[in-house]
Residue frames as qw, qx, qy, qz and C-alpha x, y, z in Angstrom:
[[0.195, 0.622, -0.160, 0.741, 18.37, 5.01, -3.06],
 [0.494, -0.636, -0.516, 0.291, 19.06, 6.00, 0.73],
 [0.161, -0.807, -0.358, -0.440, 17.61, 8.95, 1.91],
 [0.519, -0.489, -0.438, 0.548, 18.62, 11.03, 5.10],
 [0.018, 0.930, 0.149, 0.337, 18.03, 14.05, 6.49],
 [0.601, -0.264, -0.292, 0.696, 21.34, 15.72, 8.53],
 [0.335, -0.823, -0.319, 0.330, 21.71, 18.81, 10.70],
 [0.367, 0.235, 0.144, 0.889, 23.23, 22.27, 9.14],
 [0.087, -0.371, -0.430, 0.819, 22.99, 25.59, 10.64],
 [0.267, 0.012, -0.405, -0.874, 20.50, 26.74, 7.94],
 [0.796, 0.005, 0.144, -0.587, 17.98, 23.72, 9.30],
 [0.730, -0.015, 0.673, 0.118, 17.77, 19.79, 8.22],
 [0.186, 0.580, -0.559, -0.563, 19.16, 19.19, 4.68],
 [0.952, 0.243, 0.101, -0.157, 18.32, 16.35, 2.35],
 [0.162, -0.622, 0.730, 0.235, 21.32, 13.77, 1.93],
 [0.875, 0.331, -0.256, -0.244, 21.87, 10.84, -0.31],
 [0.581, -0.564, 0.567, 0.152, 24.32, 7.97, 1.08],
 [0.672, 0.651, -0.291, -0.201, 26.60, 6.71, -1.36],
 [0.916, -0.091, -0.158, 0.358, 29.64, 4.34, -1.17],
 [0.479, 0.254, -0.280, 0.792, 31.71, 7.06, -0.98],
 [0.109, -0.188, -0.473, 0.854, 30.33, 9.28, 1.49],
 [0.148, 0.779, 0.551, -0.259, 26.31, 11.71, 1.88],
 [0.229, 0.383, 0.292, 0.846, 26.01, 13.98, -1.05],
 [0.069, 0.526, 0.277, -0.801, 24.97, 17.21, 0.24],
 [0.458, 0.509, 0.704, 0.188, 21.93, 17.73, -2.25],
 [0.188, 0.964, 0.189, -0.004, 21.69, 21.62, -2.61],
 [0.306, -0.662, 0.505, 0.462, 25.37, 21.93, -2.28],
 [0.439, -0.084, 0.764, 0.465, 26.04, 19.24, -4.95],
 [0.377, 0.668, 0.556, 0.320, 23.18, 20.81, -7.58],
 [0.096, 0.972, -0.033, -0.211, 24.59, 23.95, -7.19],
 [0.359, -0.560, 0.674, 0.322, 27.97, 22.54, -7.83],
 [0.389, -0.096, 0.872, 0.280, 27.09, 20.57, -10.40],
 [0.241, 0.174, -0.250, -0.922, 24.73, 22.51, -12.31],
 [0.030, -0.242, -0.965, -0.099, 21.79, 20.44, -11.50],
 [0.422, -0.139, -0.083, -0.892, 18.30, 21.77, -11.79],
 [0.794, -0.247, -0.120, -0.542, 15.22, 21.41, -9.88],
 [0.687, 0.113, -0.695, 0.180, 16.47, 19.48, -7.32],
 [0.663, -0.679, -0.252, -0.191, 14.61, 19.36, -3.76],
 [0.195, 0.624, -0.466, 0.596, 16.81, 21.08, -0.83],
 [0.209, -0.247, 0.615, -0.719, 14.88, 19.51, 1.67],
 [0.014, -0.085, -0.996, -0.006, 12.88, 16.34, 2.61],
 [0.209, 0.601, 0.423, -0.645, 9.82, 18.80, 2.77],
 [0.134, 0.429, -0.614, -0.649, 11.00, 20.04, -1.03],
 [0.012, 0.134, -0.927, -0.351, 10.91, 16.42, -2.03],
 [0.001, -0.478, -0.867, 0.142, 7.37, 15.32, -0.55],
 [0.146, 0.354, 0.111, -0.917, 5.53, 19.08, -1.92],
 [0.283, 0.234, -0.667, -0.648, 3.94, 17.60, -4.64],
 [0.926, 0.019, 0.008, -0.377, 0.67, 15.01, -5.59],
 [0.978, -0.120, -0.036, 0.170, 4.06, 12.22, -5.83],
 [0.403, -0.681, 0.474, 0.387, 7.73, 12.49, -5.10],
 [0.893, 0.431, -0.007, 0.127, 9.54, 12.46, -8.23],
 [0.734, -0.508, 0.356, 0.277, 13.29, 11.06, -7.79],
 [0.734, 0.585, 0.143, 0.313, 14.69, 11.71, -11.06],
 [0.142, 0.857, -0.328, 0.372, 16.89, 15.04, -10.00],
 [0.671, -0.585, 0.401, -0.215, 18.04, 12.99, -7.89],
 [0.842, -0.039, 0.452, 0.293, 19.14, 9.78, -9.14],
 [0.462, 0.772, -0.077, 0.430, 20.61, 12.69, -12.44],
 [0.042, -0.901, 0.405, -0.151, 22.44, 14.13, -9.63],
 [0.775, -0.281, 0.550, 0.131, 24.01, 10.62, -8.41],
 [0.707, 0.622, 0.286, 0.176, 24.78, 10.00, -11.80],
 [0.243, 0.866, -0.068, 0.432, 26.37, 13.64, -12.31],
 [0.923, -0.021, -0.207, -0.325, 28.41, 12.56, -9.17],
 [0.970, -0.121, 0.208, -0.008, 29.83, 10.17, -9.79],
 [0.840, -0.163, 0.011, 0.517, 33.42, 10.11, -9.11],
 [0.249, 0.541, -0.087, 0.799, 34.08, 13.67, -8.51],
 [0.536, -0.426, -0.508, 0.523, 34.65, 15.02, -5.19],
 [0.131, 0.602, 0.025, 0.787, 33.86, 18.18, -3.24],
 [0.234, -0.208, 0.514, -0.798, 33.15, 20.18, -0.06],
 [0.592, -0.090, -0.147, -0.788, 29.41, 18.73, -1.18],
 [0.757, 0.194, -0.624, 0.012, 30.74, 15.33, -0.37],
 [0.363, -0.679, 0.414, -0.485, 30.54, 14.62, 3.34],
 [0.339, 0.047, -0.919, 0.198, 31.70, 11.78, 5.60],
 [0.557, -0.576, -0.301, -0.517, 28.71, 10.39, 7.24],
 [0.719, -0.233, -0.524, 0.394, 30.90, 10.35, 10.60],
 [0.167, 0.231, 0.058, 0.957, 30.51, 14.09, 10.27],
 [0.325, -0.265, -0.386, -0.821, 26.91, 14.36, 10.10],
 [0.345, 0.094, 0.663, -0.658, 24.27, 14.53, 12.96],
 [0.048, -0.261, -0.871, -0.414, 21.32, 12.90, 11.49],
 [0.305, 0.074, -0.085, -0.946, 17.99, 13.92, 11.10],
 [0.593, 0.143, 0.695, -0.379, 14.66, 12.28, 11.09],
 [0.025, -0.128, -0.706, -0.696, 13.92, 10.37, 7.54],
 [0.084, 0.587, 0.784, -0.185, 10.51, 12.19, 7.94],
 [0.135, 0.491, 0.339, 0.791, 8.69, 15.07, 7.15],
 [0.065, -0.390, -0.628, 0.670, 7.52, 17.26, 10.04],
 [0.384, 0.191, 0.125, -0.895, 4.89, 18.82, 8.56],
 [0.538, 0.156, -0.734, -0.383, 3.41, 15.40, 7.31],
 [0.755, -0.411, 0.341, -0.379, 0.94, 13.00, 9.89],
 [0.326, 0.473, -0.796, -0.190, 1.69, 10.45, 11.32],
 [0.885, -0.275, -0.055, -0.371, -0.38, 7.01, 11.97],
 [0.021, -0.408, 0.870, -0.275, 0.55, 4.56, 14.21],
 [0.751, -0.037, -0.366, -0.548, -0.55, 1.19, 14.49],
 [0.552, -0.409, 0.462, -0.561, -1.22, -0.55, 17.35],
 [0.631, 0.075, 0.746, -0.200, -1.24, -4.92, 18.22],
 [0.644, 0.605, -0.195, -0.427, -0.11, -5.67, 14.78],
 [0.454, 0.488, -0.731, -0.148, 1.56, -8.30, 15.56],
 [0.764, -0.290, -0.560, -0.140, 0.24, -11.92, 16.82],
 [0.766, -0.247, -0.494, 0.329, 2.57, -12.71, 19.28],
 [0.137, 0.249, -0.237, 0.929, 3.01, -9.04, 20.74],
 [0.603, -0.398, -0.144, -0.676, -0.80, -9.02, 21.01],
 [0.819, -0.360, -0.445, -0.051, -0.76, -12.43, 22.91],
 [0.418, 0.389, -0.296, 0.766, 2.11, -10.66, 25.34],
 [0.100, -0.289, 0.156, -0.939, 0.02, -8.02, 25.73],
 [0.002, 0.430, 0.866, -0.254, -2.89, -10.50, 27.07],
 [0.415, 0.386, 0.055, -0.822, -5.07, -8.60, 24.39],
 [0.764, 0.437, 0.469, -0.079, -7.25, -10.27, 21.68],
 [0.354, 0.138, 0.521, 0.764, -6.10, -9.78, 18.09],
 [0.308, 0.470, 0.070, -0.824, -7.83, -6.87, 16.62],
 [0.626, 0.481, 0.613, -0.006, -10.62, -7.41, 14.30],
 [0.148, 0.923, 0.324, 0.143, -9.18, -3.57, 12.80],
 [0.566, 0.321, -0.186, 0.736, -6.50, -1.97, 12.85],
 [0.519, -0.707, -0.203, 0.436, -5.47, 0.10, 16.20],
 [0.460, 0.564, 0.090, 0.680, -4.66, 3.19, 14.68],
 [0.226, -0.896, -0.290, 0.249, -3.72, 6.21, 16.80],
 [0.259, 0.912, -0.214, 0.234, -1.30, 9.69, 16.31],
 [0.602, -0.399, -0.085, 0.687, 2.34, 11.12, 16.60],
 [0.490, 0.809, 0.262, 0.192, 3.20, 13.95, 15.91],
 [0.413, 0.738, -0.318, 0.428, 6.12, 16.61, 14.78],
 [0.339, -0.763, 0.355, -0.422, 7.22, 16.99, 18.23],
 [0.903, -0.243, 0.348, 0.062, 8.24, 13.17, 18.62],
 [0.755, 0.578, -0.171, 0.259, 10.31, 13.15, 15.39],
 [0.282, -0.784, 0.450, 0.322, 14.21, 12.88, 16.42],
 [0.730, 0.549, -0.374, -0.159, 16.90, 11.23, 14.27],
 [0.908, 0.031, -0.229, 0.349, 19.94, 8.21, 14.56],
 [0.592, 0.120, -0.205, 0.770, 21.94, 9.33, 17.31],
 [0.376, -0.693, 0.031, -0.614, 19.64, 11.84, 18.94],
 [0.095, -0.097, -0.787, 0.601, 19.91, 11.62, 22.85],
 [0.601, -0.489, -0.576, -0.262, 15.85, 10.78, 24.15],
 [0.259, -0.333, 0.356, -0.834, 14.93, 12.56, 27.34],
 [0.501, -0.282, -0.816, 0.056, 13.23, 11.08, 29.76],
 [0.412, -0.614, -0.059, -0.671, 10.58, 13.26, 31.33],
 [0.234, -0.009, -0.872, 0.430, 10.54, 12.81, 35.34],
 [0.604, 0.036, 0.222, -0.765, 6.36, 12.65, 35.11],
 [0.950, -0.015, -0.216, -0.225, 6.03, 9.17, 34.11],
 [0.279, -0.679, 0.678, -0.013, 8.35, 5.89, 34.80],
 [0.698, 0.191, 0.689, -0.046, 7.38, 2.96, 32.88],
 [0.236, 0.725, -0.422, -0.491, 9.39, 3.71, 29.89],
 [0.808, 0.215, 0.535, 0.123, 9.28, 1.05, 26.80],
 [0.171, -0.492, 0.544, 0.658, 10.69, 0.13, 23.68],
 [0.776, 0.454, 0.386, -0.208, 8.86, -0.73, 20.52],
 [0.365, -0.232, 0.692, 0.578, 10.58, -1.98, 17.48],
 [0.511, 0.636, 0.547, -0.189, 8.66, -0.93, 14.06],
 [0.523, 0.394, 0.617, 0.436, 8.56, -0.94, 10.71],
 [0.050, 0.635, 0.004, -0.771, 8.08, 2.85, 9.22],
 [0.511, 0.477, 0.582, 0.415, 6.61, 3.50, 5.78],
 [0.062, -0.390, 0.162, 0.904, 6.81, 6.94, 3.74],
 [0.547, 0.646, 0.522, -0.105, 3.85, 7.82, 1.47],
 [0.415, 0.022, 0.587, 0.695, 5.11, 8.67, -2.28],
 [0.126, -0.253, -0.593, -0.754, 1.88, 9.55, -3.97],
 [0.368, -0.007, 0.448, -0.815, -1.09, 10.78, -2.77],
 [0.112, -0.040, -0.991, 0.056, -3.16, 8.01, -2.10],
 [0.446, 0.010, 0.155, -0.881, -7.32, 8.14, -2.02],
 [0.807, 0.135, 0.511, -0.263, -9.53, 4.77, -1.57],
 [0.330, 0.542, -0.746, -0.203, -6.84, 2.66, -3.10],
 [0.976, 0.020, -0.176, -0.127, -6.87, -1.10, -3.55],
 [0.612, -0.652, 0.446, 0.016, -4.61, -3.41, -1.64],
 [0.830, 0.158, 0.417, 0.335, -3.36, -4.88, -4.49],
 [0.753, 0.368, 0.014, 0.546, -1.84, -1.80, -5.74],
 [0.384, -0.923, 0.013, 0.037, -1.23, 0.33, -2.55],
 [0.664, -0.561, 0.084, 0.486, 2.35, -0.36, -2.64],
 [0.447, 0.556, 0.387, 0.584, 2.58, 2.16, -5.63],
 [0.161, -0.874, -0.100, -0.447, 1.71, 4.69, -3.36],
 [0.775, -0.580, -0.017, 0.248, 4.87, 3.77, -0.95],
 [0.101, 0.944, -0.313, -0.004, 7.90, 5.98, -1.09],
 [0.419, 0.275, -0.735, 0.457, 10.54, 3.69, 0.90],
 [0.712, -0.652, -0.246, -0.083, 10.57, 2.39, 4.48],
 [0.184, 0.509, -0.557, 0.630, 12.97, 3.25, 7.36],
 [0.413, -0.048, -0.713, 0.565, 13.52, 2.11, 11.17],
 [0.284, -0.695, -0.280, -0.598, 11.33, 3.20, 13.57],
 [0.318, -0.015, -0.786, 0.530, 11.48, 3.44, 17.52],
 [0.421, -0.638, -0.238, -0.599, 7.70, 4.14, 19.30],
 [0.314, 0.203, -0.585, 0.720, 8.95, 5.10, 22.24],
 [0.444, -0.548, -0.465, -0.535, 6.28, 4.63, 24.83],
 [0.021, -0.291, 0.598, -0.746, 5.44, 5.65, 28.41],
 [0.421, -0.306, -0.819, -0.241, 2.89, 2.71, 30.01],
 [0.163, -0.384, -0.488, 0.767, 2.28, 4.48, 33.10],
 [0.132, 0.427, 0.030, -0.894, 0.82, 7.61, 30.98],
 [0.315, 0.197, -0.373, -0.850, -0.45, 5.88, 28.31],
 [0.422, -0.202, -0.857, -0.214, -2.51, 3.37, 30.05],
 [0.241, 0.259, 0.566, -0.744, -3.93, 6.03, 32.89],
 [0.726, 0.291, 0.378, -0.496, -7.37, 6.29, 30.50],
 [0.780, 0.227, 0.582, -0.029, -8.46, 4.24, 27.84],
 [0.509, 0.800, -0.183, 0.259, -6.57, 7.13, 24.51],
 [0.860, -0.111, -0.002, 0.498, -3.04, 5.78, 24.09],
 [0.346, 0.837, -0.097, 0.412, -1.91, 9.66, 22.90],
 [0.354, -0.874, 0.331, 0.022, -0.11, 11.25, 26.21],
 [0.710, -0.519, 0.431, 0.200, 2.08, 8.05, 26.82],
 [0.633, 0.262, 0.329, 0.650, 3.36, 8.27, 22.71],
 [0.389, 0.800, 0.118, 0.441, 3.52, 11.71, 21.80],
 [0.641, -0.576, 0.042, 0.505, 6.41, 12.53, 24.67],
 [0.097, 0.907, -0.366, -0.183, 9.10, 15.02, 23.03],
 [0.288, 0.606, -0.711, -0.210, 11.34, 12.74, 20.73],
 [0.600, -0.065, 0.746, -0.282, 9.43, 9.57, 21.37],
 [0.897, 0.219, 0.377, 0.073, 10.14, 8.42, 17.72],
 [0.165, -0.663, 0.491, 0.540, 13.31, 8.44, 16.64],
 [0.703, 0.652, 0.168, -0.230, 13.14, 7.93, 12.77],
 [0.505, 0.794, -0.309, -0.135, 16.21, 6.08, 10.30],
 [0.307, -0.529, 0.101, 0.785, 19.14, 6.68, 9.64],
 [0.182, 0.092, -0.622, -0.756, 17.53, 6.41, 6.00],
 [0.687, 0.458, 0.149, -0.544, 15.00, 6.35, 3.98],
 [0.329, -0.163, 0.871, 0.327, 15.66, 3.03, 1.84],
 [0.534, 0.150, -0.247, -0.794, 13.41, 3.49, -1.51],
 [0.830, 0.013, 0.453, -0.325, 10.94, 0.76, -1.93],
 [0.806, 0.495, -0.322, -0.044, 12.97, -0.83, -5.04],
 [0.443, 0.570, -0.609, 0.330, 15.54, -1.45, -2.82],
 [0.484, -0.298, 0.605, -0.557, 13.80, -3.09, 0.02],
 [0.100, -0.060, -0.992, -0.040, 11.60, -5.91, -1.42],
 [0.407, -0.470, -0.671, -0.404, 8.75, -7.40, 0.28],
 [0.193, -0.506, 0.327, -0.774, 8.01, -5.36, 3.04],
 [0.891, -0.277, 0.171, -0.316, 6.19, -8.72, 4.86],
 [0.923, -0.337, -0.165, 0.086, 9.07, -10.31, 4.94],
 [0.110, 0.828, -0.249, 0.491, 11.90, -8.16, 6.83],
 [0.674, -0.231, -0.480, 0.511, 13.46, -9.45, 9.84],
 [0.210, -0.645, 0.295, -0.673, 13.52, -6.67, 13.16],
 [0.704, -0.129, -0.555, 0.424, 15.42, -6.85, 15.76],
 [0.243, -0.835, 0.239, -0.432, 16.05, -4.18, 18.83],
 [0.770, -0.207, -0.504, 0.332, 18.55, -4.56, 21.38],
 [0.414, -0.874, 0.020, -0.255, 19.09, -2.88, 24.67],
 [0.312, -0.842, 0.437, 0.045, 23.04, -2.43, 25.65],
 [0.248, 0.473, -0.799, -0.277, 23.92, -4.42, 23.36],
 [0.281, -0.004, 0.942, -0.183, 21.66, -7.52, 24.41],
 [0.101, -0.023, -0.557, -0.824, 18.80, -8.68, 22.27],
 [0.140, -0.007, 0.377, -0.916, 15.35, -7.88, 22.56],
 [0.623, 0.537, 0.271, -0.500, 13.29, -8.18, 20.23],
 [0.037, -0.290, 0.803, 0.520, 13.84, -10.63, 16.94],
 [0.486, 0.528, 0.498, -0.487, 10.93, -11.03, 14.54],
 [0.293, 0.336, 0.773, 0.452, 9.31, -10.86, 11.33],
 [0.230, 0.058, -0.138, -0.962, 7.62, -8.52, 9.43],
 [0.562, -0.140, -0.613, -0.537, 5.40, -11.40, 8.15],
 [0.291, 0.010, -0.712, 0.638, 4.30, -11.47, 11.69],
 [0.111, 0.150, 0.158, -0.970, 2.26, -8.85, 11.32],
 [0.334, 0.468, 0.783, -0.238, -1.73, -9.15, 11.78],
 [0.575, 0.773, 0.265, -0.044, -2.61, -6.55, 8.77],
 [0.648, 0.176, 0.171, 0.721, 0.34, -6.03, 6.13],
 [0.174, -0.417, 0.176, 0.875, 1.76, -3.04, 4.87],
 [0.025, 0.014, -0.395, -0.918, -0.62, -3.04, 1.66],
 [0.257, -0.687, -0.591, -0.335, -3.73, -3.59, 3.39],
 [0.329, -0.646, -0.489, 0.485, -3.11, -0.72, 5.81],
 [0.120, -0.172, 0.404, 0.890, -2.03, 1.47, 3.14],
 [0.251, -0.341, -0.575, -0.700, -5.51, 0.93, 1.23],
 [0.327, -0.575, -0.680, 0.317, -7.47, 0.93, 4.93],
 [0.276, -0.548, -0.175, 0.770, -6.33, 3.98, 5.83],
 [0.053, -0.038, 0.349, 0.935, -6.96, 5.63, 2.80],
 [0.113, -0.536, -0.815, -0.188, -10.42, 4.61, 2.43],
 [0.263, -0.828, -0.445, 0.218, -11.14, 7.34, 5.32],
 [0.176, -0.836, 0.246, 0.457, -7.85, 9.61, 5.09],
 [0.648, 0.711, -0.212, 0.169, -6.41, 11.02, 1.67],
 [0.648, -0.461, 0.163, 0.584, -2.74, 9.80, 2.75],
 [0.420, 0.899, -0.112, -0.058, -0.45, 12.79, 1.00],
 [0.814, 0.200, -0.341, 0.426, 3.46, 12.63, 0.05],
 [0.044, -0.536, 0.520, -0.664, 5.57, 13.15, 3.56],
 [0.800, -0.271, -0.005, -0.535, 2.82, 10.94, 5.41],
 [0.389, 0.482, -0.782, 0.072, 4.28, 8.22, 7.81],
 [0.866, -0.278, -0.129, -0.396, 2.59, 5.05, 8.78],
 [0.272, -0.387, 0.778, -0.413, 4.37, 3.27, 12.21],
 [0.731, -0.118, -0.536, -0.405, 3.14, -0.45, 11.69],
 [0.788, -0.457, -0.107, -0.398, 3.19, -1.80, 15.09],
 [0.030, -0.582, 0.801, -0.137, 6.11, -3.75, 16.92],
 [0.655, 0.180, -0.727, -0.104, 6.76, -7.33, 17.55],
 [0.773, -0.618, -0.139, -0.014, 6.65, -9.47, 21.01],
 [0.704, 0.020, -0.373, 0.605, 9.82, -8.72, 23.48],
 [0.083, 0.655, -0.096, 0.745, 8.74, -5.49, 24.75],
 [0.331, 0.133, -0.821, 0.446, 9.12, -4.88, 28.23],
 [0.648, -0.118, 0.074, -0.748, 5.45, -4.66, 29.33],
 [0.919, -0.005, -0.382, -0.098, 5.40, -8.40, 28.43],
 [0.529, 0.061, -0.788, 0.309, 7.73, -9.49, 31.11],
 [0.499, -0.566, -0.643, 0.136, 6.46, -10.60, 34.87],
 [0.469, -0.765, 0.058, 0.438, 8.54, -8.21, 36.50],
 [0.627, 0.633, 0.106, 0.442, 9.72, -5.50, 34.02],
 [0.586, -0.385, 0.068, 0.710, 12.64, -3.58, 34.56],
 [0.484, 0.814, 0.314, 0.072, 11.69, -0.47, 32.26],
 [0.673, 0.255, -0.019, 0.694, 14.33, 2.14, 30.77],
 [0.630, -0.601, -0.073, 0.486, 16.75, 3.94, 32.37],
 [0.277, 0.938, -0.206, 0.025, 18.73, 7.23, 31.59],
 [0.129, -0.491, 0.829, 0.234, 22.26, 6.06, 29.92],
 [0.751, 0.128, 0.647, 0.001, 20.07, 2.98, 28.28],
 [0.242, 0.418, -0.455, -0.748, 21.09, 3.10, 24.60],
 [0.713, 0.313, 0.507, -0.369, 18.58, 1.31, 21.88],
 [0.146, 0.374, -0.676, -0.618, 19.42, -0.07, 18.52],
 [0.667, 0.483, 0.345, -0.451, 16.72, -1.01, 15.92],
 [0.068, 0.280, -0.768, -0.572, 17.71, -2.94, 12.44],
 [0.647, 0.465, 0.369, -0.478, 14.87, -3.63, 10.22],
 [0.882, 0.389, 0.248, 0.096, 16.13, -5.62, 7.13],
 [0.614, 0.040, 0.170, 0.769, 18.87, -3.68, 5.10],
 [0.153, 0.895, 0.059, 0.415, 17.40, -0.13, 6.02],
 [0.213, 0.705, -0.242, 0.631, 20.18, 0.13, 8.09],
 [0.534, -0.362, -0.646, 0.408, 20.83, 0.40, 12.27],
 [0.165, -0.750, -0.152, -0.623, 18.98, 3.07, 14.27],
 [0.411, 0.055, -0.519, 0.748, 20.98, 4.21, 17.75],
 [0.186, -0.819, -0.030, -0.542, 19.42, 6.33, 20.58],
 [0.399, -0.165, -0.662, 0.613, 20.55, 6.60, 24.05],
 [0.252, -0.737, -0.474, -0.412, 18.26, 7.83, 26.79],
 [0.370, 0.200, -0.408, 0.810, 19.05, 10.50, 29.04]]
């Protein structure tokens, strides 16, 4: 199932993409006499686990009948596939050759620092570009959604406790977030992670370690990698992280980008207002921003 949140004067809604077009969810269970069915990507993630059943009953219910509730997704302003009231961890030099780039060691530990609500945009947001820093980067990364609330779990069955993954973009300012030695100012800019366009459940992804990501910058590529790249997977950071923090559903772990970013070249050329960014991360889809 893919997931998205899109823009309606009432706030962000919860959509479902289909072949035929984004079911408006509270439109289409009121139309369609569907009960108990989450209005809102907050709704969905209120609970000890996300259960998807009214959901996949309303796809179902549906199916091949048409209404207002039925939108073209050429219509719709996306939203972040997140939860703003849900943390989020980023993870730092998680990937070999990004670390060797970065002329850092590998971590022995996972680099773990914050974002938070205030970075969240969606596919197709326009990305400001404060004029207090200038050493604007791009980071391709992996995004995970917690499902179930998670407490000193085992890595062998952490990915039980994974909702779905989606695009990320950790938008980072190296100027600000290498003046001291905490990486927070230079990520937690206003809309410095744009998030989607979906949420791709985890039945319909695979093996998160092995995903192909790519980013490209005006259309030129950038960044072209592997998930299985990455120095701690997706289900040992899932059972790390819990060990210390109860992860809850809405919770969204940023695993770390690949090498190509532009810190790593001799002479970097950093982004520019009018640069647009696209991010594809296996089949969850292509994530768009332009920076202004």
């Amino acid at each position: 199932m893919r997931l998205l949140t899109f823009h309606a004067p009432t706030g962000l809604k919860l959509g479902i993409k289909t072949e035929r077009g984004i079911i408006d969810v509270a439109a289409a269970s009121t139309a369609l006499h569907i009960q108990h069915v989450p209005a809102t990507f907050e709704e969905l993630c209120s609970g000890d686990a996300v259960d998807l059943q009214g959901l996949h009953q309303l796809v179902n219910a549906a199916e091949g009948k048409s209404g207002d509730w039925l939108l073209s997704e050429d219509n719709i302003q996306y939203g972040p596939s997140a939860s703003r009231y849900g943390k989020i961890i980023c993870v730092g030099l998680n990937y070999r050759r990004h670390a060797a780039e970065s002329k850092m060691p590998v971590p022995e530990s996972p680099v773990l620092f914050p974002k938070y609500a205030n970075t969240l945009a969606g596919s197709g947001e326009d990305i400001p570009l404060p004029a207090n820093a200038t050493q604007y980067d791009y980071e391709a990364e992996l995004a995970l959604v917690i499902g179930r609330r998670a407490h000193n779990v085992s890595e062998q069955e952490a990915l039980d406790y994974v909702l779905g993954y989606c695009n990320g973009h950790d938008l980072s300012a190296r100027d600000l977030q290498f003046r001291t030695s905490q990486w927070m100012l230079g990520k937690t800019v206003d809309k410095f992670l744009p998030i989607g366009p979906y949420l791709v459940t985890s039945d319909e992804v695979g093996d998160p370690q092995n995903l192909s990501i790519k980013l490209w910058l005006n259309g030129e590529i950038r960044q072209q990698s592997n998930t299985s790249d990455m120095i701690f997977s997706v289900p040992y950071l899932v059972s790390y992280l819990s060990q210390y923090i109860t992860l809850e559903p809405g919770d969204t772990i940023v695993t770390g980008t690949p090498e190509g970013v532009i810190s790593g070249y001799a002479q970097p050329q950093w982004l520019k207002a009018g640069d647009q960014v696209t991010i594809e991360i296996g089949n969850l889809g292509r994530l768009t921003n332009v920076l202004r």
